[in-house]
Structure formats: C-alpha cells, structure tokens
ChimeraX commands (.cxc) that place a marker at each C-alpha (Angstrom):
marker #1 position 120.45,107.27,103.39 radius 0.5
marker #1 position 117.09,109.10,104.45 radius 0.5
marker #1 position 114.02,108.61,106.65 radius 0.5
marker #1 position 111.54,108.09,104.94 radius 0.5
marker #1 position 107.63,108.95,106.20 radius 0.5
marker #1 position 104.97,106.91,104.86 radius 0.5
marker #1 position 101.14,107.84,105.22 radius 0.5
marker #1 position 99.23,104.41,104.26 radius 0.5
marker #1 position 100.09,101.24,104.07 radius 0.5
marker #1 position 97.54,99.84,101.42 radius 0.5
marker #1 position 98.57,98.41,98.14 radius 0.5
marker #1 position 99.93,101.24,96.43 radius 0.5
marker #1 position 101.98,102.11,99.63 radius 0.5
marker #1 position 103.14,99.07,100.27 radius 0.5
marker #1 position 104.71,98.44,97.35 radius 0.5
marker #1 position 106.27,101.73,97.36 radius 0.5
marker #1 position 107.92,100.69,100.75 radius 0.5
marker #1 position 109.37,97.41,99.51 radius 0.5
marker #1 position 111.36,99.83,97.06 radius 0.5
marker #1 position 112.11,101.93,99.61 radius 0.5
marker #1 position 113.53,99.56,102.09 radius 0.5
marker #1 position 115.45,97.56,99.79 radius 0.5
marker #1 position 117.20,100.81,98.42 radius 0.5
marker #1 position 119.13,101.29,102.13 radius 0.5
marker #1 position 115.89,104.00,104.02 radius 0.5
marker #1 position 114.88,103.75,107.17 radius 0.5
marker #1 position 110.69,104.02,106.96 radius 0.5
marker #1 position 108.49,105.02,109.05 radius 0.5
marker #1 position 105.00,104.00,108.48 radius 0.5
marker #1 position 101.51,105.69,109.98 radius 0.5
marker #1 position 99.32,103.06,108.76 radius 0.5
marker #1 position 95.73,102.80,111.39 radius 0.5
marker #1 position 94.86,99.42,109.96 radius 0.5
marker #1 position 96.02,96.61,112.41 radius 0.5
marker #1 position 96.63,93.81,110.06 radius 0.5
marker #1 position 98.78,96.44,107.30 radius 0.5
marker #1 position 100.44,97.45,110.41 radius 0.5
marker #1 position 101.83,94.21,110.63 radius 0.5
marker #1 position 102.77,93.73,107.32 radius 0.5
marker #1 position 104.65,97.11,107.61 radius 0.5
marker #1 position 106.90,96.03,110.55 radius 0.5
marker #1 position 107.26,92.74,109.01 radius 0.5
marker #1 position 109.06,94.36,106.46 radius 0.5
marker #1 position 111.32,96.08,108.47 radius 0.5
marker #1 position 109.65,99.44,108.96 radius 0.5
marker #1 position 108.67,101.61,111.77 radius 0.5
marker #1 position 105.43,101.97,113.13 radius 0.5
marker #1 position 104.03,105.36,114.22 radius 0.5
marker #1 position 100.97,106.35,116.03 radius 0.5
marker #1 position 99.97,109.59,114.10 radius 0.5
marker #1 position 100.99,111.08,111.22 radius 0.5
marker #1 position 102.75,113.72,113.30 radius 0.5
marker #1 position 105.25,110.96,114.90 radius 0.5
marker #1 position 106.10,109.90,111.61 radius 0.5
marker #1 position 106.95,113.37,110.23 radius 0.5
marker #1 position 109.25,114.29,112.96 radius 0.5
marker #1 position 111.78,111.80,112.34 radius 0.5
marker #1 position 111.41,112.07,108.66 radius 0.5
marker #1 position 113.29,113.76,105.79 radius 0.5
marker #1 position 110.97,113.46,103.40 radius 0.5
marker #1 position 107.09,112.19,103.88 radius 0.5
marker #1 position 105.02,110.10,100.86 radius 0.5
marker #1 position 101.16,109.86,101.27 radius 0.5
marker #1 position 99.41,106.91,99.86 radius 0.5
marker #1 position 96.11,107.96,100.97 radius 0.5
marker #1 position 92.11,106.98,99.54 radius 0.5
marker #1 position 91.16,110.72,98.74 radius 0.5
marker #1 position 91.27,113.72,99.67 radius 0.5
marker #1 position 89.72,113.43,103.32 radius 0.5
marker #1 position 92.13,111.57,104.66 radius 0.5
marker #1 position 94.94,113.85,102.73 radius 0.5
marker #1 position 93.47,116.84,104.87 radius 0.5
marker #1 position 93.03,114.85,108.27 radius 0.5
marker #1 position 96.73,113.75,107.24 radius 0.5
marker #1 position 98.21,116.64,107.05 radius 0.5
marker #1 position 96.36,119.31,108.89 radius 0.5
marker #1 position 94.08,117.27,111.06 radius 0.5
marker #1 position 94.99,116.92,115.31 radius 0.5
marker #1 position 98.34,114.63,115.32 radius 0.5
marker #1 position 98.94,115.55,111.40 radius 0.5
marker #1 position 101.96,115.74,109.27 radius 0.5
marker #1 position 102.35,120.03,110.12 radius 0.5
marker #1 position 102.28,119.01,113.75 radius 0.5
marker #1 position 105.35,117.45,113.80 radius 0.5
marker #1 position 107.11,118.68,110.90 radius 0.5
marker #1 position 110.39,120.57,110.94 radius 0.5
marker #1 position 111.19,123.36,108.73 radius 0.5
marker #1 position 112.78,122.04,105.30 radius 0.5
marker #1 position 110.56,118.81,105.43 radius 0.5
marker #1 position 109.28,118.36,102.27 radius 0.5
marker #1 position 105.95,115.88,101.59 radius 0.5
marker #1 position 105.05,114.45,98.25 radius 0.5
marker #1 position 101.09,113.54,98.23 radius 0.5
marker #1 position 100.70,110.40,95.60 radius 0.5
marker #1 position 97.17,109.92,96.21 radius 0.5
marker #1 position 94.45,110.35,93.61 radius 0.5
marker #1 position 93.01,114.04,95.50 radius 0.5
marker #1 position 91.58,117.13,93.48 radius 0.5
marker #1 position 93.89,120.23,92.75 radius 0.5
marker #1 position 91.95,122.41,95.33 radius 0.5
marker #1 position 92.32,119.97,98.16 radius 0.5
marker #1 position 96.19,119.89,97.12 radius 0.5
marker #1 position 96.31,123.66,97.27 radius 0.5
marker #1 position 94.87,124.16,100.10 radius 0.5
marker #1 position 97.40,121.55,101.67 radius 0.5
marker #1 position 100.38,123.25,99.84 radius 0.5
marker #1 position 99.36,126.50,101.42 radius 0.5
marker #1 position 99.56,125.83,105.02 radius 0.5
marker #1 position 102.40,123.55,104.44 radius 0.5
marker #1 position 104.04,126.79,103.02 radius 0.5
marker #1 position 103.43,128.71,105.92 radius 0.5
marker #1 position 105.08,126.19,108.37 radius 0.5
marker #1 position 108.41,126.13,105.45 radius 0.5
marker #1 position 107.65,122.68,104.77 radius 0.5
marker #1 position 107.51,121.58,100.88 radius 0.5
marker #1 position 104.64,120.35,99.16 radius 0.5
marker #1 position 104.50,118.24,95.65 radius 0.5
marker #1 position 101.50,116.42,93.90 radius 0.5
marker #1 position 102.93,113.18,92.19 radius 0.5
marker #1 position 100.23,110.87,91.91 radius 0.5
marker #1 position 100.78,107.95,90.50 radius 0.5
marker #1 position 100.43,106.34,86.93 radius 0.5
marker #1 position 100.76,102.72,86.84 radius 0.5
marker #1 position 99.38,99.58,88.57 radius 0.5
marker #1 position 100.83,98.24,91.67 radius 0.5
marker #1 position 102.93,95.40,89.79 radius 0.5
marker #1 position 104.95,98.05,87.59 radius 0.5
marker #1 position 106.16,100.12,90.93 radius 0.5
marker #1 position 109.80,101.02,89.77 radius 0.5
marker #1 position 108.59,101.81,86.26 radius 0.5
marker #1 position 105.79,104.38,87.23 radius 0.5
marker #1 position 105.01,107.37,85.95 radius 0.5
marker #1 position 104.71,110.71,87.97 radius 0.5
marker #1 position 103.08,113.71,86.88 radius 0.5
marker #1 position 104.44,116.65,89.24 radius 0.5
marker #1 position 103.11,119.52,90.62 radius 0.5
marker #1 position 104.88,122.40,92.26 radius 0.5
marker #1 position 108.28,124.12,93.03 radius 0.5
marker #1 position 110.93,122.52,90.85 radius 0.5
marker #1 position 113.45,122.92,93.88 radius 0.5
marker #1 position 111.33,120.71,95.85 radius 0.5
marker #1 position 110.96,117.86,92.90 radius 0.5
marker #1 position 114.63,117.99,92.17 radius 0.5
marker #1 position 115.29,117.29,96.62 radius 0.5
marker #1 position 112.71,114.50,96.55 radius 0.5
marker #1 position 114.04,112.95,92.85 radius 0.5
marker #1 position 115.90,110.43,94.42 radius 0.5
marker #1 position 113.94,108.52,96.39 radius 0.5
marker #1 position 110.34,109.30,93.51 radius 0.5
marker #1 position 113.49,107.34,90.88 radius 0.5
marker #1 position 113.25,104.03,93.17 radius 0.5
marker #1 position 109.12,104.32,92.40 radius 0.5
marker #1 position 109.17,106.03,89.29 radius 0.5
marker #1 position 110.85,105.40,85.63 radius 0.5
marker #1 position 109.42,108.51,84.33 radius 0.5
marker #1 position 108.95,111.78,86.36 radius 0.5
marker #1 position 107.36,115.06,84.62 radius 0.5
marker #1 position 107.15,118.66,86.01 radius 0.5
marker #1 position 103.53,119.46,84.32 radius 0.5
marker #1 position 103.51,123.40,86.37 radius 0.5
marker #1 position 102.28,124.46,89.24 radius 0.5
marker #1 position 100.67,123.28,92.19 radius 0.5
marker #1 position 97.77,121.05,91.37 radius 0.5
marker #1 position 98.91,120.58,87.80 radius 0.5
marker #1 position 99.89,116.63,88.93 radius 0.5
marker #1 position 96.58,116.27,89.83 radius 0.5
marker #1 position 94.62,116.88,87.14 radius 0.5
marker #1 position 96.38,114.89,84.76 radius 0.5
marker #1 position 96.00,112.24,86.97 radius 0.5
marker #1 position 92.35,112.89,87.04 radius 0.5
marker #1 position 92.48,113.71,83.14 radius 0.5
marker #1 position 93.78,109.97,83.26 radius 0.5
marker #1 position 91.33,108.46,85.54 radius 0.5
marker #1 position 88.94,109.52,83.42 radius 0.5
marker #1 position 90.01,107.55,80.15 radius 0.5
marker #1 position 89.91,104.81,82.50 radius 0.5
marker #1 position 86.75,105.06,83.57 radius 0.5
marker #1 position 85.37,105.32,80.17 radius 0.5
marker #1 position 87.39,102.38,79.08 radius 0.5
marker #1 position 86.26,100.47,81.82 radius 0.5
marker #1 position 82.73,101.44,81.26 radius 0.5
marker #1 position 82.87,100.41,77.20 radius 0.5
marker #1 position 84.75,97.00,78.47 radius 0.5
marker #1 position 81.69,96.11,80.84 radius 0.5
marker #1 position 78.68,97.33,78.45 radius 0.5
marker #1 position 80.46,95.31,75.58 radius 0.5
marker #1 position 80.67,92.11,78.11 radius 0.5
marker #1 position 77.27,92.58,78.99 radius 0.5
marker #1 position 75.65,92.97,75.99 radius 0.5
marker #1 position 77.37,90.08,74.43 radius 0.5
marker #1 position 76.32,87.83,77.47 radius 0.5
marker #1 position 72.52,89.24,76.81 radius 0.5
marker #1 position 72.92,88.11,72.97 radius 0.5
marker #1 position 73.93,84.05,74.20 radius 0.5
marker #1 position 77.39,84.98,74.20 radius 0.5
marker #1 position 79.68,83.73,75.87 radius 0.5
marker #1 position 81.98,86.97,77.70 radius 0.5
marker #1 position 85.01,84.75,77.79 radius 0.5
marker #1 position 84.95,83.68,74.21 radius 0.5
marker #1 position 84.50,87.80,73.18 radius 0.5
marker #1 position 87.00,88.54,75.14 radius 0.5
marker #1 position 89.61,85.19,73.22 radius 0.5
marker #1 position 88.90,86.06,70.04 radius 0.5
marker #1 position 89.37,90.10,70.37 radius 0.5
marker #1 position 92.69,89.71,72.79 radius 0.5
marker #1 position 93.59,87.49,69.94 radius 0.5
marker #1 position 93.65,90.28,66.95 radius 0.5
marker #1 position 95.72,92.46,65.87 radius 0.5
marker #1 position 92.48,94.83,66.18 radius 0.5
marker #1 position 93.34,98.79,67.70 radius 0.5
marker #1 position 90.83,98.07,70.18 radius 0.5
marker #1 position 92.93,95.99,72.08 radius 0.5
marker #1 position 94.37,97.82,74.70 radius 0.5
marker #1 position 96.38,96.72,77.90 radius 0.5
marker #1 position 93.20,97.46,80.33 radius 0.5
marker #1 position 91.07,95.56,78.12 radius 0.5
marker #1 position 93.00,92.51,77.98 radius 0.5
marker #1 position 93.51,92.93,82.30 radius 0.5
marker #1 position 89.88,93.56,82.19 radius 0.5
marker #1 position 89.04,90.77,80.03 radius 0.5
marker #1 position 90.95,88.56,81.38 radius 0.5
marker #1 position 89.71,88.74,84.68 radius 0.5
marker #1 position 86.19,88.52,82.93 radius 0.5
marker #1 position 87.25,85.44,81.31 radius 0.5
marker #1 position 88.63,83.65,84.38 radius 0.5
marker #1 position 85.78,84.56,86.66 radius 0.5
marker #1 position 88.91,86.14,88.87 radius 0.5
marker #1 position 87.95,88.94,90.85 radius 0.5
marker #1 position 89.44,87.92,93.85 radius 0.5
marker #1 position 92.07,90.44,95.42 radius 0.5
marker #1 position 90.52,93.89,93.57 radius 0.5
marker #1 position 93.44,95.61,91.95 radius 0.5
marker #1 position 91.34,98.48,91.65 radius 0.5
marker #1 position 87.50,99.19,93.44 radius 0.5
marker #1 position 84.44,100.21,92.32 radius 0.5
marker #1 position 84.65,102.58,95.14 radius 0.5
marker #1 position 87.78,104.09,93.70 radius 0.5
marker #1 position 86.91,104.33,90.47 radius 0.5
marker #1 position 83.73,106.19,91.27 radius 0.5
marker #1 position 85.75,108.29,93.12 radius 0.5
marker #1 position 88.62,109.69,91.08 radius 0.5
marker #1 position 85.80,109.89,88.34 radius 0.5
marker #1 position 83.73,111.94,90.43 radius 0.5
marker #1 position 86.48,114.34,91.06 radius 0.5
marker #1 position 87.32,114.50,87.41 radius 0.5
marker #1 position 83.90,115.63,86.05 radius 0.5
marker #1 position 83.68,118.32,89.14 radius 0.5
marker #1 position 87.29,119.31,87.60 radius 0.5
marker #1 position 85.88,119.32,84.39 radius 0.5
marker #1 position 83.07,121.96,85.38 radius 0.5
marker #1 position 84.72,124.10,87.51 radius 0.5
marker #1 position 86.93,124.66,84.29 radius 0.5
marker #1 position 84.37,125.30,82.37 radius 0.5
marker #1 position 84.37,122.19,79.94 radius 0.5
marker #1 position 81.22,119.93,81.83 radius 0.5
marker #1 position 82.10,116.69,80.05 radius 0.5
marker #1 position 79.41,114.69,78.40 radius 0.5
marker #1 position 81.47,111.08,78.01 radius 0.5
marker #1 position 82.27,111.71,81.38 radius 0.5
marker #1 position 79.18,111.37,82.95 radius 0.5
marker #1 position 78.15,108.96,81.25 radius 0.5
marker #1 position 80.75,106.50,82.64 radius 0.5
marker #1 position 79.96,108.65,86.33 radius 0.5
marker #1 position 76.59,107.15,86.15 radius 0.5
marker #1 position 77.70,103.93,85.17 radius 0.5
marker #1 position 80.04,103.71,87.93 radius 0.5
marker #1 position 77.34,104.95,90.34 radius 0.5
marker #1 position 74.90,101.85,88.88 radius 0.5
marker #1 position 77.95,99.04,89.78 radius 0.5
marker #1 position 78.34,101.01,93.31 radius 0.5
marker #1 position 74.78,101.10,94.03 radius 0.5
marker #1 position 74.18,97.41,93.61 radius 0.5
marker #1 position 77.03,96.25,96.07 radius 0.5
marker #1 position 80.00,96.38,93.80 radius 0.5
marker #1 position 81.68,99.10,95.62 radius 0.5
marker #1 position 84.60,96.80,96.83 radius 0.5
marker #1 position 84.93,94.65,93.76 radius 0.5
marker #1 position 87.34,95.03,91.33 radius 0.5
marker #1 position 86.19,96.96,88.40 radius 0.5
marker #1 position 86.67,94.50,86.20 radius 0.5
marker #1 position 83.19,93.21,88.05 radius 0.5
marker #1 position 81.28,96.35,86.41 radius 0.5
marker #1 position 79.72,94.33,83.63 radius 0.5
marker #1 position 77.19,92.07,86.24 radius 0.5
marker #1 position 76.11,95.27,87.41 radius 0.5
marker #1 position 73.63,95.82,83.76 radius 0.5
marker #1 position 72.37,92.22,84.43 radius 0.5
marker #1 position 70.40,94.27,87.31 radius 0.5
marker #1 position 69.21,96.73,84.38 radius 0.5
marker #1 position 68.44,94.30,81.36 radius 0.5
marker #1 position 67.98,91.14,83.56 radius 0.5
marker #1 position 69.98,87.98,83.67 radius 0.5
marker #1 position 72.65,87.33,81.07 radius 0.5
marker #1 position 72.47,84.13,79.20 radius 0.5
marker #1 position 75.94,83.87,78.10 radius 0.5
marker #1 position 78.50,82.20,80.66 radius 0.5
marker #1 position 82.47,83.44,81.16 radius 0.5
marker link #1:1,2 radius 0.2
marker link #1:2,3 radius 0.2
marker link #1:3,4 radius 0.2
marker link #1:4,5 radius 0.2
marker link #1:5,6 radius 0.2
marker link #1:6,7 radius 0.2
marker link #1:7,8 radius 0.2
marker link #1:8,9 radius 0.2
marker link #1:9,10 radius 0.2
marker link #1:10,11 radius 0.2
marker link #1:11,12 radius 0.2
marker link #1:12,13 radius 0.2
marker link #1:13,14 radius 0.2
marker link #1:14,15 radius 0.2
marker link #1:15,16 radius 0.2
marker link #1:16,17 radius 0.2
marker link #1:17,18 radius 0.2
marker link #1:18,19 radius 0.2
marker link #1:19,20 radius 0.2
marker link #1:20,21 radius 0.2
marker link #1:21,22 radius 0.2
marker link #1:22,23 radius 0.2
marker link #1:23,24 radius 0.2
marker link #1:24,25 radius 0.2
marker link #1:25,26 radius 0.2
marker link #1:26,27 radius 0.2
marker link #1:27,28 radius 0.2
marker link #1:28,29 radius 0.2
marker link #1:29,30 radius 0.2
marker link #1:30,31 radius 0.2
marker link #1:31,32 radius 0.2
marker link #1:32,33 radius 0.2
marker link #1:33,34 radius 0.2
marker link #1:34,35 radius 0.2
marker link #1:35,36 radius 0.2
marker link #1:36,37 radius 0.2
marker link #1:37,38 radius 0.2
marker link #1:38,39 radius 0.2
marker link #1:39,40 radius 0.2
marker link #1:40,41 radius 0.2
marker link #1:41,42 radius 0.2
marker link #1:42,43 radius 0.2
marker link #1:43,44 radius 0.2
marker link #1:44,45 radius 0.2
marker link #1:45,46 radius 0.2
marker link #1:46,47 radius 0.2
marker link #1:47,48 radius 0.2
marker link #1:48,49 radius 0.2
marker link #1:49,50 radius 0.2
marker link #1:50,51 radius 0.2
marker link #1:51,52 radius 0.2
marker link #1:52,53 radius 0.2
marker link #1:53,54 radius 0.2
marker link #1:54,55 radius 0.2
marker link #1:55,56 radius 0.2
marker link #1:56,57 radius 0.2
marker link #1:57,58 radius 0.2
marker link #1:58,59 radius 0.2
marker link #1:59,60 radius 0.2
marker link #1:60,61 radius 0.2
marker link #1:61,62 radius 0.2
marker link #1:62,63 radius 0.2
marker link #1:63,64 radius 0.2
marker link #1:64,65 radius 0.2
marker link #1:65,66 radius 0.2
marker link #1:66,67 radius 0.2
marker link #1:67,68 radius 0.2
marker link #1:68,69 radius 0.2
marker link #1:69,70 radius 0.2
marker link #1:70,71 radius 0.2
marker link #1:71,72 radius 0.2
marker link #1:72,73 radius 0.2
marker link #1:73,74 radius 0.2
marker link #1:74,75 radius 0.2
marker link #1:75,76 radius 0.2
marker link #1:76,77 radius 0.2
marker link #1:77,78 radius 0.2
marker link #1:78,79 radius 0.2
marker link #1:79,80 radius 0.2
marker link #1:80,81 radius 0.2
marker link #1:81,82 radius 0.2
marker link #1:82,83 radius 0.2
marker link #1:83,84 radius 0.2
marker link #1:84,85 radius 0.2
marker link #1:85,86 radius 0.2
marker link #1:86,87 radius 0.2
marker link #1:87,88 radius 0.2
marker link #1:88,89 radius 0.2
marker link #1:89,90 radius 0.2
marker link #1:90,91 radius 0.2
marker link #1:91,92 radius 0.2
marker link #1:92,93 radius 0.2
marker link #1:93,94 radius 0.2
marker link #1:94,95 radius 0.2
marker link #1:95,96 radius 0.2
marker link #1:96,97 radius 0.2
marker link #1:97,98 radius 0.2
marker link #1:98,99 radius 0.2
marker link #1:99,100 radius 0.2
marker link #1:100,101 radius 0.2
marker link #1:101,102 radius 0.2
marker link #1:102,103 radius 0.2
marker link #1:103,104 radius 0.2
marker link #1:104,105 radius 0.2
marker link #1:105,106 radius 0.2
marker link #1:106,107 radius 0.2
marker link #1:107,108 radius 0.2
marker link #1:108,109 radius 0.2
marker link #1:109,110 radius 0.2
marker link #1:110,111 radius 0.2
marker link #1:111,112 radius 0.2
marker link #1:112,113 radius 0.2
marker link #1:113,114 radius 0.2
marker link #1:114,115 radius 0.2
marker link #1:115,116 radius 0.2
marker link #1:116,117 radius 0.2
marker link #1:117,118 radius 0.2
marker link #1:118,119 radius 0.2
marker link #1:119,120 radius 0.2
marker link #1:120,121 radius 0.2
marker link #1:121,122 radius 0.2
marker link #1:122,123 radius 0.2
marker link #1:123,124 radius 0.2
marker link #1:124,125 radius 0.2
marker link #1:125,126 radius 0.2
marker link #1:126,127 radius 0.2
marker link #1:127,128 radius 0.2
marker link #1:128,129 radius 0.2
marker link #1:129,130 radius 0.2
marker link #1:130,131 radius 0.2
marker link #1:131,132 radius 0.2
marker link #1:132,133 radius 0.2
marker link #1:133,134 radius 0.2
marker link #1:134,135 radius 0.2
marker link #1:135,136 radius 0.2
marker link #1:136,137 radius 0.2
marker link #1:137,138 radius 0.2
marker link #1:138,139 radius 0.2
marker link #1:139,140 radius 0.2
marker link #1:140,141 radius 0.2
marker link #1:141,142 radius 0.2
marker link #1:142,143 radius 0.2
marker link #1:143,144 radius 0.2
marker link #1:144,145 radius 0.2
marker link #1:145,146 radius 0.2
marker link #1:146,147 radius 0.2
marker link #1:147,148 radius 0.2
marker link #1:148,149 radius 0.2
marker link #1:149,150 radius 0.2
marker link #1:150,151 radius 0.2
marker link #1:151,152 radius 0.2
marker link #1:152,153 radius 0.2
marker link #1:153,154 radius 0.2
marker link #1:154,155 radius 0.2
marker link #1:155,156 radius 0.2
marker link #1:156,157 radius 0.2
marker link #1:157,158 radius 0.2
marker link #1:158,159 radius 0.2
marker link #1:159,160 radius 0.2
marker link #1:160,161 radius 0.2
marker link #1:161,162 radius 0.2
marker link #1:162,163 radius 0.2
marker link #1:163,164 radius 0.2
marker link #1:164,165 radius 0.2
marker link #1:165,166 radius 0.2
marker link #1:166,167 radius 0.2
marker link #1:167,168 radius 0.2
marker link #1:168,169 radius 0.2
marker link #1:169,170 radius 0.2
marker link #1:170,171 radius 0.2
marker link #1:171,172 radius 0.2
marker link #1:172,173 radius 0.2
marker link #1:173,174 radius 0.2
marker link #1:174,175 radius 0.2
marker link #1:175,176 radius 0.2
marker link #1:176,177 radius 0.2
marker link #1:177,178 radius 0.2
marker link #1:178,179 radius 0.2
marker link #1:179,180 radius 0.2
marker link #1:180,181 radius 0.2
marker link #1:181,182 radius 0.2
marker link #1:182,183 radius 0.2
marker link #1:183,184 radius 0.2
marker link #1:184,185 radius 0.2
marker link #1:185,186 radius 0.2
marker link #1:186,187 radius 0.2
marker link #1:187,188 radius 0.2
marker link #1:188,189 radius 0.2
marker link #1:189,190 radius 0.2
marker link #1:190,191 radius 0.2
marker link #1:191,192 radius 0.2
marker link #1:192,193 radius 0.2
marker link #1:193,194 radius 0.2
marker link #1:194,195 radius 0.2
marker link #1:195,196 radius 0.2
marker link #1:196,197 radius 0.2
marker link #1:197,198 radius 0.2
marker link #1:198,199 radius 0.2
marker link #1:199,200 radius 0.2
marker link #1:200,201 radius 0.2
marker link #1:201,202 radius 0.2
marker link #1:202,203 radius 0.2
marker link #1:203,204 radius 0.2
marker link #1:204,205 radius 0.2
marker link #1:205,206 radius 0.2
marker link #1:206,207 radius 0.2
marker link #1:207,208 radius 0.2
marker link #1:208,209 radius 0.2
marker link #1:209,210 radius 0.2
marker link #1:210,211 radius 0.2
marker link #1:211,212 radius 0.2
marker link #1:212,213 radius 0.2
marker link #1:213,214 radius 0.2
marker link #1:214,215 radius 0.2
marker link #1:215,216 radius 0.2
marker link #1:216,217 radius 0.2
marker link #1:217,218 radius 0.2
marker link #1:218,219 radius 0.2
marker link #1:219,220 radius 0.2
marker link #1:220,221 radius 0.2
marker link #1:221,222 radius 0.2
marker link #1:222,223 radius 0.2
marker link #1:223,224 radius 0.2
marker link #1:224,225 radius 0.2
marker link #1:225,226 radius 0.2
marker link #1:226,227 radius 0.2
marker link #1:227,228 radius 0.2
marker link #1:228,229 radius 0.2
marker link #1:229,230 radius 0.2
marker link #1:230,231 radius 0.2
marker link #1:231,232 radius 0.2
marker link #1:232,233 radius 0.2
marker link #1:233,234 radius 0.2
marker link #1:234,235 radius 0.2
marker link #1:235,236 radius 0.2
marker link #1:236,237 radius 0.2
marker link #1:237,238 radius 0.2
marker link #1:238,239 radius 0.2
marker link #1:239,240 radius 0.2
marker link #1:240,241 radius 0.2
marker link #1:241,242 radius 0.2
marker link #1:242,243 radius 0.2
marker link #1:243,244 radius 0.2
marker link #1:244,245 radius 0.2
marker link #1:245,246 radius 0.2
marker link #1:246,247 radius 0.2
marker link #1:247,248 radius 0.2
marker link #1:248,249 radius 0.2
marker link #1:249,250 radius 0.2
marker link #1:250,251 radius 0.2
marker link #1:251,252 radius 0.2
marker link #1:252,253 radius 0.2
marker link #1:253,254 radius 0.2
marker link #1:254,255 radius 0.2
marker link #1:255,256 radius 0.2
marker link #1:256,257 radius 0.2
marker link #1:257,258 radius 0.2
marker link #1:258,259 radius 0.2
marker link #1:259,260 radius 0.2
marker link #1:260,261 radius 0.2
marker link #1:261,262 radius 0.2
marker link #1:262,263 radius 0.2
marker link #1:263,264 radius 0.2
marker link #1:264,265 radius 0.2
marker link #1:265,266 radius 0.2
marker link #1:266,267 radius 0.2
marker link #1:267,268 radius 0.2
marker link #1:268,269 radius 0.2
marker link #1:269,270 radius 0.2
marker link #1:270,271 radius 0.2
marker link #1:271,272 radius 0.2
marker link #1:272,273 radius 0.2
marker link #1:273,274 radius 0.2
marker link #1:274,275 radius 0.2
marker link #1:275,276 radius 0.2
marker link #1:276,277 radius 0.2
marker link #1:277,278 radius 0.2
marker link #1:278,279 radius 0.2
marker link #1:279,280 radius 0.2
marker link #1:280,281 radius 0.2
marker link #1:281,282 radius 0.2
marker link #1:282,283 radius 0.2
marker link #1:283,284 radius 0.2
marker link #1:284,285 radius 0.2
marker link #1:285,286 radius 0.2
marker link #1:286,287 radius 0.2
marker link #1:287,288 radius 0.2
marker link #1:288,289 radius 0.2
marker link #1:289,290 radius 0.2
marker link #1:290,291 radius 0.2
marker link #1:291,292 radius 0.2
marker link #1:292,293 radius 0.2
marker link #1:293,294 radius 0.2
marker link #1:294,295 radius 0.2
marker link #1:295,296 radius 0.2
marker link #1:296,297 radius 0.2
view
C-alpha cells in the first residue's frame, strides 16, 4: 500500500480520504483549518504542518484546493509541496484552477523530477467512487497514479496535454453555471407571477419533459424544501470557476456571450451576501432586482 499526501481537507477532500483509507493507505493530510483537522485524524489520518511535511513521506500527493492561489502557495509557496518532495513524487491537482496556473505548476515541478497531472473532478461529493476525471499530462504519470484516481474515479480520460483537464472542467463549469442561472431566473420569475417556486418545480420534476435534468431536480428540490443548509456547492465557487472559464474563453479567442451572462448573474447573487450559500439560493438574489416575490416555496 502507498502514502498518500492530501492538500485540503474540505468536502471534496474529505471524501476522497474516506476512499482512500478504507482501501489499506496510509494519509497524510495538510489541512490549516482546526476543526477539518480534527475530522482528518478522526479518521485515521496524519496530520502535517505544511504542505512540505506531507510530501516528504508521500508517494503520491492529491490537492483538493479552492483555486488556483492556494494551488500555487501549495506547491511552490515557503513550506510547499517542491520543498519537500523527492524525485519520482508525482502530484495530481483535482482542484477547479485555470490551465496557465497548472502549467506554470507542472513546470517547476518538472524541474525538481517530480510529476504533475490535472484531474479535476466531475461529480458531486456523494458519487466519490463513481467520478469522472478528465486528465492532463504525461500518460506515464496517469498510468503510476491510476490506482489510487480508480478508488475516486469510475471513469478516467487522458484529454492531452498539460492543462487539457482543466479546461474541460472549466468547459463544464460553465454549463453549470448557465444551468444554474436559467434554474434561478425561471424560480424567480414564477414567484414574481404569484407562483408558487415549489409547485413549478412538482409539476416539471414530474414530466417526462427534456428540460428535466439531474441539477434541476437537486436545484429544485432544494428550492422546494427551503433546504439550503450545508451548501453543496457556493456562490463563491461558482463565481469562481465561471470567472476562470470566460477568461479561458477569451484568451482562446472565442469571448463567450452565454457566458457572461450567467458571470454577471453570479456576480448579482455574490454581491448581495450569497457568496457562501448554496447555489441553489441564486433565485432570491432577483427579488433584490424586481422586488419581493409573491409566490412562496
């Protein structure tokens, strides 16, 4: 069995280590948040103090990081992954980053002969063991790592390159952004009209309709329920990955036009103090625009 390094300890992570741990590896977490920290060793993991402490120990590192800061400060920052990483360490980045952050990262892990893969991840946190990966870089490296990515992953695809994992993931975010949008306007607007969201949202889930997708019935269901307690995905996020999908967009020379339209959406929610809510939250955010909805979920 391997050690196993593990950069964050949120809820993508820690799911990932519950696989990990009940496969037979030894983990080693770098998590700075006290209370994850504890729910890391409670598990049975290791607890490291930098990023470099966990890398040394380790024969393969996963990041579960926010964005693409904290991938950098990770990996190359004082006490980072390079600082304490032998030669033939490889480290597979499954956060939600943009390709130039990720080559950049891949570069100077290159020049210390340590490995670098983007993988990040397709899926929710519930379906960990059945995600999909979206790979980028050497095939070598995939095909060392493909073990322990099968106890995370049911599907794993070499797209090219370095970077190339990222921007489907983007590619990706971006469909759910604009899904999410459409999902929120639709909610509000039928709320404005004396509708109630939760009976739109019965009578669509309901049909046999094409509309009905699975993040519209999550969505909607939260809607429905007035749940929106424990986010499985922020605002904050969402705005995010978004954000570094439309700068992808440009600097490929295809500005999208959908695109920012849901970026501006997002930025709306964000901007009136939805930024840790769950997206599924968005739609309250047009009451601010239209004024108060007379509908109730």
């Amino acid at each position: 069995m391997s050690t196993i390094g593990l950069m964050g300890f949120g809820t993508m992570g820690s799911v990932a280590a519950e696989k990990i741990v009940k496969a037979g590896h030894t983990l080693l977490v770098f998590e700075p948040d006290a209370v994850a920290r504890k729910r890391a060793e409670s598990l049975g993991a290791g607890l490291a103090d930098a990023p470099s402490e966990a890398a040394g120990g380790a024969d393969l590192v996963l990041m579960f990081l926010p964005g693409p800061k904290q991938v950098e400060s990770c990996v190359t920052g004082p006490g980072g992954i390079l600082e304490g990483a032998r030669p033939g360490l490889a480290i597979v980045d499954m956060s939600t980053v943009d390709p130039g952050t990720t080559m950049r990262m891949s570069e100077a892990a290159r020049a210390r002969n340590v490995g670098y893969l983007d993988a990040p991840v397709l899926g929710r946190p519930s379906s960990v063991g059945n995600w999909a990966l979206p790979v980028g870089g050497e095939p070598e490296i995939l095909e060392m790592c493909r073990p322990v990515l099968g106890l995370l992953a049911a599907k794993i695809f070499h797209i090219g390159p370095t970077g190339s994992g990222n921007r489907v993931k983007l590619l990706n975010q971006l469909m759910f952004g604009a899904i999410n949008a459409m999902t929120a306007e639709m909610m509000a607007v039928a709320s404005k009209m004396g509708i109630s969201p939760g009976v739109l949202y019965d009578t669509i889930s309901a049909s046999q309709a094409a509309t009905v997708s699975g993040l519209f019935k999550e969505l909607g269901r939260r809607v429905s329920a007035e749940d929106y307690a424990d986010p499985t995905f922020t605002v904050d996020l969402l705005v995010k990955d978004v954000r570094l999908a439309v700068q992808m967009a440009r600097e490929s020379g295809a500005p999208p036009i959908l695109g920012r339209s849901v970026e501006l959406i997002n930025e709306m929610a964000q901007a009136q103090g939805l930024g840790g809510q769950d997206t599924s939250m968005m739609w309250k955010s047009f009451s601010g625009v239209w004024g108060e909805r007379k509908g109730k979920p």
